[in-house]
C-alpha positions in Angstrom: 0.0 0.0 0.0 1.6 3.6 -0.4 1.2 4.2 3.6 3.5 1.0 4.1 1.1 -1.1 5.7 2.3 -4.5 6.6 2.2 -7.3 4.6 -0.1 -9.8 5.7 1.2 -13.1 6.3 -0.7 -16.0 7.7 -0.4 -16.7 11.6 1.2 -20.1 12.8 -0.8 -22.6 14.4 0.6 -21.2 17.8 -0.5 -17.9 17.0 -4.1 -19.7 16.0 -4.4 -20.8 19.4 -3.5 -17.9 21.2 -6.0 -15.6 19.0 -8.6 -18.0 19.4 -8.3 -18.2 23.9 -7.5 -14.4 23.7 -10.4 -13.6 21.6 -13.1 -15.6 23.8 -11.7 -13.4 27.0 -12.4 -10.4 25.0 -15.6 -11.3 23.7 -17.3 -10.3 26.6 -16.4 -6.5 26.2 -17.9 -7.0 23.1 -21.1 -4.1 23.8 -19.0 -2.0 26.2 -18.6 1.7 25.8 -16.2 2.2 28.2 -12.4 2.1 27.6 -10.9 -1.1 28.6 -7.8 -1.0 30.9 -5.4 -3.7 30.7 -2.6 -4.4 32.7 0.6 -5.9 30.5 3.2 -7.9 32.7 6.0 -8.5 31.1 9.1 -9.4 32.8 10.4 -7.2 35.0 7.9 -4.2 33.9 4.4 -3.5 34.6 2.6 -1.0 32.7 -1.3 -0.6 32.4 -3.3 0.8 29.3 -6.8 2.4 28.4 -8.1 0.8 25.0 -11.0 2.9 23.2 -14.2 0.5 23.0 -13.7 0.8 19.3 -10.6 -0.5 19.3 -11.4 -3.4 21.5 -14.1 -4.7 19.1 -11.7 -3.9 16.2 -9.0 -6.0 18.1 -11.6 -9.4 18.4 -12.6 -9.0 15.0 -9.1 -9.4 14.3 -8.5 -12.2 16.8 -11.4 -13.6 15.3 -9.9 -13.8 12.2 -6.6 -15.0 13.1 -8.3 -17.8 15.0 -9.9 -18.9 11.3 -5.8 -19.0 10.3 -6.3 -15.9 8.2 -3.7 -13.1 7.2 -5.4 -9.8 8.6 -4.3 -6.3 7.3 -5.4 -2.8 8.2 -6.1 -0.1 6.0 -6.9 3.4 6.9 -10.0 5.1 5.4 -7.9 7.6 3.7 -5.8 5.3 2.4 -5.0 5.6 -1.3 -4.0 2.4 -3.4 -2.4 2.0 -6.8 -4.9 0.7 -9.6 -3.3 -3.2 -9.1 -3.7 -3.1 -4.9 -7.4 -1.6 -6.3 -7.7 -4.4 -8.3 -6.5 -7.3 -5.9 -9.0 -5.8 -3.5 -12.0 -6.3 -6.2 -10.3 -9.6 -7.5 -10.4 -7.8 -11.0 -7.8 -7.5 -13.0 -5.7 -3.8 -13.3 -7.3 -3.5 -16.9 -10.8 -3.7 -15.4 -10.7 -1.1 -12.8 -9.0 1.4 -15.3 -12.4 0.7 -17.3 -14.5 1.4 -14.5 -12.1 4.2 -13.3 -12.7 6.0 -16.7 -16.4 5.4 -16.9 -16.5 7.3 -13.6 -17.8 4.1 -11.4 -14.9 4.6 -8.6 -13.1 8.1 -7.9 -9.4 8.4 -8.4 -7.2 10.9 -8.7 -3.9 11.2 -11.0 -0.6 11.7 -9.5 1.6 12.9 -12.3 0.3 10.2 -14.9 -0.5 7.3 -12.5 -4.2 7.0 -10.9 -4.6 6.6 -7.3 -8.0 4.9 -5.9 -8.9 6.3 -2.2 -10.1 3.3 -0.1 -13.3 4.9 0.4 -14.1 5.0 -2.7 -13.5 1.5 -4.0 -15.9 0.6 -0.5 -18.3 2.8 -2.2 -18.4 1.5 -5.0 -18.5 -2.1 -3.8 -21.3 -1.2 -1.4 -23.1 0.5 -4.5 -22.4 -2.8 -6.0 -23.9 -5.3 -3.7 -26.7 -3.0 -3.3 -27.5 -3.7 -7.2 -27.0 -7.4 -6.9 -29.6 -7.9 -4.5 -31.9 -5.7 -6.1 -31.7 -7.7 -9.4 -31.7 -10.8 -7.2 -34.7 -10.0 -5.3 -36.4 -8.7 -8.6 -35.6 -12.1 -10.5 -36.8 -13.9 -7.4 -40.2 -12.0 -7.4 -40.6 -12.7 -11.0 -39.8 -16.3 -10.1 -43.0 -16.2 -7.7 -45.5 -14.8 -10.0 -44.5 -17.2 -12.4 -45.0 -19.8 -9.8 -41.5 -21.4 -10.0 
């Protein structure tokens, strides 16, 4: 990514294990709006820290994950991708997203004479997306009623 995110990597069957106990432990904070304040022993130090409720249901979602042995990578909002990360993220290929870059289906912006795709907008537009799927989908199952199928 052009922040330098990390490059997800799959976690190791200890790491698995450890996601999956510390994410049960956490589940329970699950609905709280308070902070959560943790105490981390390690060693010979002991420091303790306030975790913002929002990041505390961001962290199980990610232990979550982890426990299924996926690769888990963050990306800010703001974020903005080359057209190829764009089009791993859509599973399309690069020539596809320029296609619906230029027919004005995702914003982008040109740096110099390279596009870049903010993350927001390729959400967008795979929300917008979706959204027409199951409209088509419900519309073709409606017509699949009246015609008694």
């Amino acid at each position: 990514m052009a922040q330098g995110t990390l490059v997800p990597t799959l976690p190791s069957e200890a790491e698995v294990i450890l996601a999956k106990e510390t994410s049960r432990v956490l589940a329970s904070r699950k609905q709280t709006i308070e902070p959560l304040r943790l105490r981390m022993l390690d060693g010979l130090t002991e420091d303790t820290i306030n975790l913002p409720a929002s990041v505390v249901r961001m962290l199980i979602r990610i232990l979550e994950e982890m426990a299924c042995g996926n690769a888990v990578t963050l990306i800010p909002i703001h974020a903005e991708l080359t057209t190829q990360e764009a089009a791993d993220m859509l599973n399309i290929s690069r020539p596809s997203l320029i296609q619906l870059l230029e027919e004005g289906k995702i914003d982008f912006r040109k740096v110099g004479t390279h596009r870049r795709v903010r993350f927001e907008g390729l959400m967008e537009y795979t929300r917008r997306s979706d959204a027409e799927r199951r409209a088509a989908l419900a519309e073709l199952a409606a017509y699949d009623q009246d015609l008694g199928i």
